[in-house]
N, C-alpha and C positions, 0 to 999 in steps of 0.2 A: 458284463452288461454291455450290450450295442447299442451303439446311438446311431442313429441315420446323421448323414453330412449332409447336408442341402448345398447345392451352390445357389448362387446367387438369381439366375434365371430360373428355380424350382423355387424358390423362396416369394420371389416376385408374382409367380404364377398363383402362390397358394394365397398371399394375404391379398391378389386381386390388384396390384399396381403395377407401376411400371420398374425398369431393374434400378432406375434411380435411387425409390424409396429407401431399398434394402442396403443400397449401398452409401447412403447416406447417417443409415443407423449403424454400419458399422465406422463409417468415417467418424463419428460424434462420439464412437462407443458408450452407446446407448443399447447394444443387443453382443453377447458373447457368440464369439466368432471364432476359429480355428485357422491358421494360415499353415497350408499345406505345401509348403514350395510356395510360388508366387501366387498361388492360387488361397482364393477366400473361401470356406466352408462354413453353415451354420448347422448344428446340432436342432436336429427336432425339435428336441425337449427343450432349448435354448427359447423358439421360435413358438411351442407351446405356449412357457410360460410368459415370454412379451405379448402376447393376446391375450392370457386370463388376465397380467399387471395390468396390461391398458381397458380393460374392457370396463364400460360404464356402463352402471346399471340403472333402469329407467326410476322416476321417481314417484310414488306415489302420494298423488294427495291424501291427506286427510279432511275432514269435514270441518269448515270453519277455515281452512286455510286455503291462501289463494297464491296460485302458482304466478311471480311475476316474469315478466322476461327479460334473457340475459341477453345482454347487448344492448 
């Protein structure tokens, strides 16, 4: 089985921010990372799965009930 390595600047590119993000999730080790020599690697399927954990999904009301706001 192959996994793709992402470095950090492919990483950054794909979730849409800057390289700080990525590399703050792996400072916190909050995303599994590979250290390749000095160099930082993330596994695709690493980078999959921390977008489906984090992804929230929208809320539906129901009838009778009213949505308050947070904050």
């Amino acid at each position: 089985m192959k996994d793709r390595l992402m470095s950090v600047p492919e990483v950054a590119e794909y979730l849409g921010t800057s390289e700080r993000f990525p590399r703050r999730l792996i400072a916190e080790r909050r995303i599994v990372f590979v250290k390749v020599g000095r160099h930082v690697r993330i596994p695709a399927s690493a980078l999959e799965s921390y977008v489906t954990t984090n992804t929230v999904q929208p809320i539906t009301a129901s009838r009778g009930t009213a949505l308050r706001a947070v904050a």
